[in-house]
VEXSE-51718 format. One record per residue: x, y, z of N, C-alpha, C, O, CB in turn. Coordinates in steps of 0.1 Angstrom, whole numbers, plus 5000, padded with zeros to 4 digits. Glycine has a CB too. Layout:
# VEXSE-51718
XYZXYZXYZXYZXYZ/...
This chain:
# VEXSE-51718
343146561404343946611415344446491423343646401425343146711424/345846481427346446361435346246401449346346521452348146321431/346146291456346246341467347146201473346946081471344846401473/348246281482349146181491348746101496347846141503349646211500/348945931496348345861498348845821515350045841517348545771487/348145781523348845721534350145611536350245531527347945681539/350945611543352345551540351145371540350145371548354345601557/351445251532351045101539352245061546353445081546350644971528/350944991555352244931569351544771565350344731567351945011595/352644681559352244541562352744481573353744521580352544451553/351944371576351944311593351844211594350844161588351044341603/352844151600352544011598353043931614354043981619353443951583/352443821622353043791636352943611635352143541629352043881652/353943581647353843441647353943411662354943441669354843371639/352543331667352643331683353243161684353643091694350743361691/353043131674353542981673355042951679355242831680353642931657/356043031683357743001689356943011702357142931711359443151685/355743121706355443141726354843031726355342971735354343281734/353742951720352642841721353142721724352942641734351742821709/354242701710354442581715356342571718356742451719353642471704/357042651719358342651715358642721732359642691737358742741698/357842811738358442891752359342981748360443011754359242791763/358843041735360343131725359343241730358243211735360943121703/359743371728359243501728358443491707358943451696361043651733/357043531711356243581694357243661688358143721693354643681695/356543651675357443761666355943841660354743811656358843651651/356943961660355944071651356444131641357644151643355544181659/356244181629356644221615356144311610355044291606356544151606/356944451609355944571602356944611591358144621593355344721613/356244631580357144671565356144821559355044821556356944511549/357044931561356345021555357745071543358945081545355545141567/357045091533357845111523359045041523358844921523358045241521/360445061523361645011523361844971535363044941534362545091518/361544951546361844941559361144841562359844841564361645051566/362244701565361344561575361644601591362844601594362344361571/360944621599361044591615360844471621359844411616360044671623/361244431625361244281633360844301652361744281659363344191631/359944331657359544331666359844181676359244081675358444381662/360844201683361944031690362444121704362444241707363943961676/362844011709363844091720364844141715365144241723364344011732/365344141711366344171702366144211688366144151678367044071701/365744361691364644431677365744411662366944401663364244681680/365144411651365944401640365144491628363944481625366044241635/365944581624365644681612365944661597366644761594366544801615/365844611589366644581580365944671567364744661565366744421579/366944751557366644841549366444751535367444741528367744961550/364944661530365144561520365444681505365944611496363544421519/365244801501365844811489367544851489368444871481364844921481/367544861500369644831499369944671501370644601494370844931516/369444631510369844481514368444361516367944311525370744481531/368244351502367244261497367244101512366344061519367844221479/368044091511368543931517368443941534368643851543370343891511/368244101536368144121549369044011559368743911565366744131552/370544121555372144091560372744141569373644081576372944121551/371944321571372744391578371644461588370844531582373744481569/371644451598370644511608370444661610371044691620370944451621/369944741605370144881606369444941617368845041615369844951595/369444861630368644961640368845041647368045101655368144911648/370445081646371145201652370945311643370645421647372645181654/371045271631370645401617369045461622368845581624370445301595/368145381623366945341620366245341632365245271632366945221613/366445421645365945411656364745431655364145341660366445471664/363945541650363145631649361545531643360445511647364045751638/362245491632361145381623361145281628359945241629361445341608/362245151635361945071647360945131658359845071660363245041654/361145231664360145251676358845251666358245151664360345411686/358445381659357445371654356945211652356045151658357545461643/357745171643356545031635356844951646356044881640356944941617/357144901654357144841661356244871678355844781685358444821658/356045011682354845011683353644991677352644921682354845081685/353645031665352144981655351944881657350844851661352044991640/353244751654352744601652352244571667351144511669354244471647/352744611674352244561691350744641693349944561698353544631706/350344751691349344771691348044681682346844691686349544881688/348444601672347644511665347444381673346344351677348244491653/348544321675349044181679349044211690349844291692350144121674/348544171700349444131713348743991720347543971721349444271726/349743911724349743791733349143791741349443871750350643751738/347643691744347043641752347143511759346643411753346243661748/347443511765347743391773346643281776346143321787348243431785/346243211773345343111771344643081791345443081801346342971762/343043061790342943121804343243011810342742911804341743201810/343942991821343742891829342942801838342142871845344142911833/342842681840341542571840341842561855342742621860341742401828/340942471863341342401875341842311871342042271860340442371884/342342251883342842111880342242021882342941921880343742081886/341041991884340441891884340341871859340741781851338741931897/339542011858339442031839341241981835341641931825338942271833/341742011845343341941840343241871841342541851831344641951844/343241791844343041641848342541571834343341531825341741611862/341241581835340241551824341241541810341341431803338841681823/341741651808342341721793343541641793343941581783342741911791/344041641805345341581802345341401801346341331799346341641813/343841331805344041191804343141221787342741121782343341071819/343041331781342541261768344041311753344141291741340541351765/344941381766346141371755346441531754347541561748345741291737/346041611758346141741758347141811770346841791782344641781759/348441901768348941961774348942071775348542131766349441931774/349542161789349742321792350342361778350842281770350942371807/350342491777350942571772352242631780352442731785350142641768/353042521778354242591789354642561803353742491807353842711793/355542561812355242481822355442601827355942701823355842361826/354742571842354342691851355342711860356042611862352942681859/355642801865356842861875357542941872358143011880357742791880/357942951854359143001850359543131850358743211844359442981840/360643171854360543371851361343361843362143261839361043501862/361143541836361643621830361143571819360443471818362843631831/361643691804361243691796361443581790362443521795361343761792/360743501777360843381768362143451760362343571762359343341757/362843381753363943401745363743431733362843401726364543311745/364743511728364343531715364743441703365943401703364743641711/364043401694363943281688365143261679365343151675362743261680/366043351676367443381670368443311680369543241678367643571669/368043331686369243321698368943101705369843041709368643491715/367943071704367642941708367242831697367042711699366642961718/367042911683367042821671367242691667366542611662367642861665/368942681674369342551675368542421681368542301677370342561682/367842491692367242391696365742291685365242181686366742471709/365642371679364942211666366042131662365942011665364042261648/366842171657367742051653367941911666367841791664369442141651/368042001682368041941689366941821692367141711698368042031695/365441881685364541761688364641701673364141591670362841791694/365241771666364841671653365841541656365541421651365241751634/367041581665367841441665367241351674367541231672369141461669/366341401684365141301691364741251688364841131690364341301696/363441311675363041221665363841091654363241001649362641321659/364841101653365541041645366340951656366940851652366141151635/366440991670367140861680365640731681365640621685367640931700/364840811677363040701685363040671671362240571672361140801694/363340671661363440601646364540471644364440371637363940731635/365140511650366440431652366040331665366640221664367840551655/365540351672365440271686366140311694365940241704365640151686/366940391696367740441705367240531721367940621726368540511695/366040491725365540541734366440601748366140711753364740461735/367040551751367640641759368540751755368640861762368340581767/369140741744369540861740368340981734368741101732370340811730/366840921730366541041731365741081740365041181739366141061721/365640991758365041051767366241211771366141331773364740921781/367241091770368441251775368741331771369241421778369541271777/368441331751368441471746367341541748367541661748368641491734/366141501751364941561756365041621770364541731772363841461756/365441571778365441591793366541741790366141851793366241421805/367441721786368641831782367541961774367642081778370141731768/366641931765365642001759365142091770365042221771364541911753/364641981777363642041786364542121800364142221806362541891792/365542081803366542151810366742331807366742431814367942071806/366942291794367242451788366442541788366642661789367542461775/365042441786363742541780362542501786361542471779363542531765/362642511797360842441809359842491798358942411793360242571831/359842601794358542621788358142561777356942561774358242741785/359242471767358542431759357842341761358242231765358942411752/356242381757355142301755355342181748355242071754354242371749/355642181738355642061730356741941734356741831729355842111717/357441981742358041841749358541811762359641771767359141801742/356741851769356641871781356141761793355941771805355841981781/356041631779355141521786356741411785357241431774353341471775/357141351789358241231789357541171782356341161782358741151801/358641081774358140931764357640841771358040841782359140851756/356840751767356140681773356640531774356540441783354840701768/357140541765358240401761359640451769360140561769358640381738/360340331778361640371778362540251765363740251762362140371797/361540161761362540061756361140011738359940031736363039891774/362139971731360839951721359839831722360039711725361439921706/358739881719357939811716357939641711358039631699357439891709/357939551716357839421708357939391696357239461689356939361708/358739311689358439321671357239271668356839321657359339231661/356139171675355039151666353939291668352839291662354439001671/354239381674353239531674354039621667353539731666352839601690/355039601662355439731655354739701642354939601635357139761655/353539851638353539851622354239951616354940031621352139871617/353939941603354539991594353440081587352440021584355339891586/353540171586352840301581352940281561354040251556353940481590/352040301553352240311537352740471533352240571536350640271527/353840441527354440571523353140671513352540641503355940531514/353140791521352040871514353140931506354340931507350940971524/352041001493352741081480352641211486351741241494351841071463/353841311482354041421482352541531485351341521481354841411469/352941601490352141711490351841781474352741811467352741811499/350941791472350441881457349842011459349642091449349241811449/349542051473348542191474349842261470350942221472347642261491/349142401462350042491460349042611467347942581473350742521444/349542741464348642881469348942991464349743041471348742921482/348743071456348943131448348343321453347443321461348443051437/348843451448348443521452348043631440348943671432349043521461/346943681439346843761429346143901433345243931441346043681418/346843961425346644141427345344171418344844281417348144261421/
């Protein structure tokens, strides 16, 4: 005798855009044909019509957005890391350690669709402090940090405004490629 199996809901979240990016988390529920994207900006996408998830069906699809997208929030939800005194700040922050975020900011974090651009933004930072070009990447940073107080990760100013001496600059040995792979079996 068969008996009806319960619908699977896979789940999947990334707190990593709120931690260190000041983006709004993402949450992910897939039950049968139906991806939900739990964002400020919810996204529905139907993967056995549109594999490549092209066309957003959350107006079709109201019904299965609410649902799975309550479910994923009922699993996942954001905890905010507890807050220290400032003296334990102190301490953390002379051994290299920063907030999660900078404090004051309102309203909701952004949704990560919508502020994307901004890595390209530090990758060209990275690649002005490669170059030597340090003031150009204090001002694309400062411009960073303009847009986006909360991001954590480039919440501390460079410490250099100008390069380093030539007899202290080293040179790092080019490491070989990554080899881990990861594989998954049923």
């Amino acid at each position: 005798m068969l008996h009806e199996l319960p619908s699977r809901v896979g789940y999947s979240e990334s707190f990593f855009p709120r931690v260190h990016l000041g983006w709004s988390e993402l949450r992910s529920a897939v039950r049968g044909s139906i991806h939900v994207i739990d964002a400020p900006k919810g996204e529905v996408y139907d993967v056995g019509a549109d594999p490549a998830e092209r066309r957003n069906v959350i107006d079709r699809e109201r019904r299965a957005y609410a649902e799975l997208r309550d479910l994923a929030r009922g699993i996942g939800a954001f905890q905010a890391p507890e807050r220290v005194d400032a003296e334990e700040a102190k301490k953390l922050a002379a051994l290299g350690y920063v907030s999660a975020g900078a404090e004051g900011t309102n309203g909701p974090p952004p949704d990560p669709k919508d502020v994307i651009g901004q890595l390209a933004e530090l990758k060209a930072v990275q690649e002005q402090v490669t170059r030597g070009d340090y003031a150009d990447a204090i001002a694309t940073l400062s411009n960073l940090l303009a847009a986006n107080p909360r991001w954590s990760d480039t919440s501390r100013p460079p410490v250099a405004s100008r390069p380093p001496p030539a007899r202290s600059r080293v040179r790092s040995p080019a490491r070989p490629a990554s080899t881990s792979t990861s594989t998954c079996r049923s």
